[in-house]
LOTORTOR-101505 format. One line per 2 residues: their letters; for each residue x negated, y negated, z negated of C-alpha. Coordinates in Angstrom, 2 decimals, padded with zeros to 5 digits. Layout:
REM residues N
a) X Y Z ~ ...
This chain:
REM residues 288
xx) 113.15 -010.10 043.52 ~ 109.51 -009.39 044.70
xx) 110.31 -006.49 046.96 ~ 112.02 -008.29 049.21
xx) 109.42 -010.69 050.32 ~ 107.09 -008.01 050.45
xx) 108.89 -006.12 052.77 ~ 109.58 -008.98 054.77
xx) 105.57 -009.88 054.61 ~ 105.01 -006.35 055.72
xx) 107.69 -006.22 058.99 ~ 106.05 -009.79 059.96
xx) 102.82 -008.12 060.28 ~ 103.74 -004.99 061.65
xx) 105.37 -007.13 064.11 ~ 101.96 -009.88 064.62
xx) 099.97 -006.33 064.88 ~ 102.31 -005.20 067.57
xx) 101.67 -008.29 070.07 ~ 098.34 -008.68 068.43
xx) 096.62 -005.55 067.98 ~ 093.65 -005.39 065.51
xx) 090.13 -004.78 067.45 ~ 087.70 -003.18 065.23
xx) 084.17 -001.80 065.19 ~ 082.46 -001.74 068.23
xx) 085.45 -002.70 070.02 ~ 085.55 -005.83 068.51
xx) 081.98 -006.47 069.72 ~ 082.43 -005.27 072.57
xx) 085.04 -007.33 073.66 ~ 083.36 -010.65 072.28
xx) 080.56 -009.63 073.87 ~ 082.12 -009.68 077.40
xx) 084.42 -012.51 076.85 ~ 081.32 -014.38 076.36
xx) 079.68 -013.00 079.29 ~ 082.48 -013.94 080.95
xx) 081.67 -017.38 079.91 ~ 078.31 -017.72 080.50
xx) 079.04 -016.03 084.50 ~ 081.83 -018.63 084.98
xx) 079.40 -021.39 084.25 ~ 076.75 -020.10 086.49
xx) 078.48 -019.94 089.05 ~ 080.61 -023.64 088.93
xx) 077.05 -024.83 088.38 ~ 075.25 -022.76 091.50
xx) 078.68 -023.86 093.75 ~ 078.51 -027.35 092.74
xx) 074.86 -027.80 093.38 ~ 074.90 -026.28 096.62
xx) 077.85 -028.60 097.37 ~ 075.69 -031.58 096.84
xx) 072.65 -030.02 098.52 ~ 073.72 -027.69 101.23
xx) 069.73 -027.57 102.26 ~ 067.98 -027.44 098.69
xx) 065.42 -024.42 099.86 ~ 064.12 -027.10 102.40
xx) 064.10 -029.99 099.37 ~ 062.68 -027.44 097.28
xx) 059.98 -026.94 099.23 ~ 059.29 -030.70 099.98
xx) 059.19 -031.42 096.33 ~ 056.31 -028.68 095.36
xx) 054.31 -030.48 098.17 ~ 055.20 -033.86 096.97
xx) 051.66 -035.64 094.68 ~ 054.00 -037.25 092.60
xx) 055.41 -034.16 091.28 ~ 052.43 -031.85 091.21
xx) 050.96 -035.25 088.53 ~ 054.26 -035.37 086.64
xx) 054.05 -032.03 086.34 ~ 050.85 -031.31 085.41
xx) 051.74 -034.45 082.85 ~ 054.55 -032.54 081.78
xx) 053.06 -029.88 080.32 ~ 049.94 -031.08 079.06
xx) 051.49 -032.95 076.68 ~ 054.42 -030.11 076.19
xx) 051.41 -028.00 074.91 ~ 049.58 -030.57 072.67
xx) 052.79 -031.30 071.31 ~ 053.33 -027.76 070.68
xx) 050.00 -027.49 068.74 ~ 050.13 -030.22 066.78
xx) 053.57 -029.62 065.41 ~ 052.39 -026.17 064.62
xx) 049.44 -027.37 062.54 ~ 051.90 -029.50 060.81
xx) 054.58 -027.20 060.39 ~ 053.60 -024.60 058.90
xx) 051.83 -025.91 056.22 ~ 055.06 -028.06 055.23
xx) 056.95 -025.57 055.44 ~ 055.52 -023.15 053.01
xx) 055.19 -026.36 050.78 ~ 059.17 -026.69 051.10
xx) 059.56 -022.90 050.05 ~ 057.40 -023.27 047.44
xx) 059.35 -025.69 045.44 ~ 061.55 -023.81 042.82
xx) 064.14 -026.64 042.49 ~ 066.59 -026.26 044.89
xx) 067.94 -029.63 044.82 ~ 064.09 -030.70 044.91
xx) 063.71 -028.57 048.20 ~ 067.45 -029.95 049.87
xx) 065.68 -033.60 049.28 ~ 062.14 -032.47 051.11
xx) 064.46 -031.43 054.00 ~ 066.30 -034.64 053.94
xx) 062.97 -036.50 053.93 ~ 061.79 -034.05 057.56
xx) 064.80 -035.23 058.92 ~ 064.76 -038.47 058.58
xx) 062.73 -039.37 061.17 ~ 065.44 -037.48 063.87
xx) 068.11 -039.72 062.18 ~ 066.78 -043.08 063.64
xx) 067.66 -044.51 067.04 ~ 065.69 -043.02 069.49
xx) 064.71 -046.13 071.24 ~ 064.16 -048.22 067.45
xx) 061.82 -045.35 066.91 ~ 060.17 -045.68 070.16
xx) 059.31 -049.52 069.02 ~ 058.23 -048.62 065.65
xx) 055.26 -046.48 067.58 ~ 054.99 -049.38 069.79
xx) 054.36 -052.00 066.86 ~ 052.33 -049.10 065.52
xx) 049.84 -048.40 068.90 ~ 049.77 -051.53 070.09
xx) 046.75 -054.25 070.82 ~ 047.33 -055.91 067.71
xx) 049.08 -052.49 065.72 ~ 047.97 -051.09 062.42
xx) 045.59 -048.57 064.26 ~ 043.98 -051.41 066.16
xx) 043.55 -053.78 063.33 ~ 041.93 -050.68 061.16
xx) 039.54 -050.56 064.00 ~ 038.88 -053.90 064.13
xx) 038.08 -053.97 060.07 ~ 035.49 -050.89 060.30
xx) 033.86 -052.81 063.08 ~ 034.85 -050.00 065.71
xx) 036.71 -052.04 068.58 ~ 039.65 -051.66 069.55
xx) 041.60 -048.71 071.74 ~ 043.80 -048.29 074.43
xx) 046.36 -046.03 073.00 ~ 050.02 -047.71 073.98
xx) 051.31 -046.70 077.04 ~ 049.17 -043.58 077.43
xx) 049.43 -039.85 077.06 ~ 048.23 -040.10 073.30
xx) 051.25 -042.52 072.68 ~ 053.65 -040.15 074.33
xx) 052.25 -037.11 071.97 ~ 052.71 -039.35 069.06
xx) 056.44 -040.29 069.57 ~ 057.10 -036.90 070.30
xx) 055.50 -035.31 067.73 ~ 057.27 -036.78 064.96
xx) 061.00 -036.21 067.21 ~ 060.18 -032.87 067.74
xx) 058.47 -031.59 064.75 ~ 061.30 -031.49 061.89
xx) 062.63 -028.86 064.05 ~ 059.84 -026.65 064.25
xx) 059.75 -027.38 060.12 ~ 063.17 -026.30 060.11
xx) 062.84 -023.05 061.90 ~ 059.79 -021.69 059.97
xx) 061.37 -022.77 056.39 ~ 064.42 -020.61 057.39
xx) 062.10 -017.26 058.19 ~ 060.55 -018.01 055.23
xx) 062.91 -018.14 053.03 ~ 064.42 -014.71 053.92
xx) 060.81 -013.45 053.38 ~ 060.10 -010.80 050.97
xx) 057.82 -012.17 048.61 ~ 057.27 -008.33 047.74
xx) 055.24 -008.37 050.87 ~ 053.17 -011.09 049.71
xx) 052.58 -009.44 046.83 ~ 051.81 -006.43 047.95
xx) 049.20 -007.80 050.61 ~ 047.30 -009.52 047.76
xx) 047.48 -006.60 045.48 ~ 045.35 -004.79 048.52
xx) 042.59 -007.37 048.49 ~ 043.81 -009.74 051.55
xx) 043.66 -013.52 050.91 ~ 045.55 -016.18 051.30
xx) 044.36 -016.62 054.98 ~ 044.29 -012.94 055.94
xx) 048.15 -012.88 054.49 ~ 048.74 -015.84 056.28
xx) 047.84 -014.30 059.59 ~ 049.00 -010.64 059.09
xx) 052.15 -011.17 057.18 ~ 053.60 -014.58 056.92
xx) 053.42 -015.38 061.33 ~ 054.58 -012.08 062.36
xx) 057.67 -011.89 060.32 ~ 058.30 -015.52 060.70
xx) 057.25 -015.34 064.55 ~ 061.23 -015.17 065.67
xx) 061.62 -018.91 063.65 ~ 058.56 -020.20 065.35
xx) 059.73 -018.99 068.85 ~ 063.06 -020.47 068.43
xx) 061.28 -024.36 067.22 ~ 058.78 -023.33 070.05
xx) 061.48 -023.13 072.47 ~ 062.98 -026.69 071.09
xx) 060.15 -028.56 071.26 ~ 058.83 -027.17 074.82
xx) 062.55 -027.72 076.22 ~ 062.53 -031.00 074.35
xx) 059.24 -032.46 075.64 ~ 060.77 -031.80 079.59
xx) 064.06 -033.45 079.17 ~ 062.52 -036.03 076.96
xx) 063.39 -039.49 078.66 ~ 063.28 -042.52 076.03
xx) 060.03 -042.01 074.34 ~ 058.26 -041.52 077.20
xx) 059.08 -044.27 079.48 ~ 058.70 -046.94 076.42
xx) 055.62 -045.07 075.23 ~ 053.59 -043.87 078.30
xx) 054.75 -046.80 080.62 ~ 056.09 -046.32 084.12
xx) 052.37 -045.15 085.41 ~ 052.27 -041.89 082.95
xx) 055.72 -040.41 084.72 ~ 056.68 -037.22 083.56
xx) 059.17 -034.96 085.09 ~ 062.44 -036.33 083.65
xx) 061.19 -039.96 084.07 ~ 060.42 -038.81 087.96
xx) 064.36 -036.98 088.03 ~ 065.50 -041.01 087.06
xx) 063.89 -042.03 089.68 ~ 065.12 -039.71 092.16
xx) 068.85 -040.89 091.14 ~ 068.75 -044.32 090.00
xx) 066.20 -045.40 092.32 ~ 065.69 -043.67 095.21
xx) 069.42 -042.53 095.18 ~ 067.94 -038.87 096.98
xx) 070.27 -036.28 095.16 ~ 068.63 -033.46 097.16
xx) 064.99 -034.03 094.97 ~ 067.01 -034.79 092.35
xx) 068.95 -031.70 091.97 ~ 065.93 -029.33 093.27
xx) 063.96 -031.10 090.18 ~ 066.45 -029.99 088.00
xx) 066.19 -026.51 088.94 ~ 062.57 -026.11 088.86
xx) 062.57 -027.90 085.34 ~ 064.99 -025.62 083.97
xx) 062.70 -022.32 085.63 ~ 059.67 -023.53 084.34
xx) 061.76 -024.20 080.70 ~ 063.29 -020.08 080.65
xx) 059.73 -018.76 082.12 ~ 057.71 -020.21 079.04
xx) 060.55 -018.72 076.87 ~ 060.29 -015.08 078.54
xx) 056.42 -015.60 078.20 ~ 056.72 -016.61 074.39
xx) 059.27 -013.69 073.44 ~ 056.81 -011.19 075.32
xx) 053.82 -012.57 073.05 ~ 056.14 -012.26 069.84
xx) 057.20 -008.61 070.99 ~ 053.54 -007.43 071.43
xx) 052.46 -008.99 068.52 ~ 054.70 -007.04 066.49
């Protein structure tokens, strides 16, 4: 009674295989491969037409935005605090994250996770007021201050404000990266670098960052990305004065209605965004 359905299973899929042949090995990548370059090319290029379409002359509007004061301060702006940002959440991550791979429980170690996240998980703009309520005149900060018999300090609607709110958006992801090298690390490594004399700092710095160095490039690459298109907690933390470059790409459409800046902005952010990412992968390449 069997043999029949097996031979019946078996025509089907000699039949499937000969509509649908079977792509295997290298093939197989091979063809995925191109299908998604494919992809990516198609998208390029709608993107490129479409662009063009709206801004037949964006060499010329190019040009008159890298002349333009406004952008050469949002700019400059941009990525000063893109690079504090970057530091900070490195100081922080790293030593959370080796905390987080430390802890033997694994349910322990899904709950620290939980806890980095939970920050992300708020509205962006409730989070923005907490740092508000937080920075302000009359915030905790402030009212610290105030008790030691320090003063008081200008900190809302500032650059320091901005690094704050995006510090603690940006940083769980940076967390997240590093905890995932580490945890495919070796620990024979570790071991073995102690065993020849080398500290917990010299491991640190010739073991654990180069082979988690891809992870860190990848939350690099988040956060630097992040702190450019960033909208929300800079206009409610920095105030319209402190304009960074998407806060001056807003104004270029909602205000000024000039789609030519507008879409010449949005080029040169997304070249500066891939330059710093070929610039960190050929530091992680000659560090190794």
């Amino acid at each position: 009674m069997e043999a029949v359905p097996r031979q019946l299973r078996e025509a089907a899929l000699a039949e499937k295989r000969r509509f649908f042949p079977r792509i295997e090995g290298k093939s197989r990548i091979f063809s995925f491969t191109l299908l998604s370059l494919a992809f990516m090319l198609g998208i390029v290029i709608g993107s490129l037409y479409s662009l063009f379409a709206i801004s037949p002359d964006l060499f010329t509007a190019t040009g008159k935005l890298l002349s333009d004061e406004s952008f050469r301060s949002a700019l400059s702006r941009t990525l000063k605090i893109s690079l504090i940002v970057a530091a900070v959440s490195t100081i922080l991550s790293y030593p959370t994250a080796i905390y987080i791979n430390s802890i033997r429980s694994s349910k322990a170690r899904r709950v620290a996770l939980s806890l980095v996240w939970l920050p992300v998980m708020v509205n962006p703009i409730v989070r923005a007021y907490g740092w508000m309520i937080i920075l302000g005149r009359y915030g905790i900060i402030n009212s610290i201050l105030s008790a030691l018999r320090l003063g008081t300090a200008k900190i809302l609607y500032t650059d320091t404000a901005i690094v704050f709110g995006l510090v603690e958006l940006f940083t769980p992801f940076l967390i997240s990266s590093i905890y995932s090298s580490l945890s495919s690390l070796n620990e024979e490594l570790l071991l073995a670098a102690r065993t020849l004399g080398a500290g917990a700092f010299r491991t640190f710095l010739d073991v654990v960052i180069p082979l988690t160095s891809k992870g860190y490039l990848f939350g690099l690459t988040v956060i630097i990305a992040g702190c450019f298109t960033a909208y929300t907690t800079p206009v409610l933390l920095g105030g319209a004065m402190n304009a960074t470059l998407s806060m001056l790409l807003y104004e270029y459409v909602s205000i000024f209605l000039d789609w030519r800046m507008a879409v010449a902005l949005s080029l040169v952010m997304l070249a500066i965004v891939i330059s710093i990412m070929i610039v960190a992968r050929i530091a992680v390449r000659r560090r190794k």
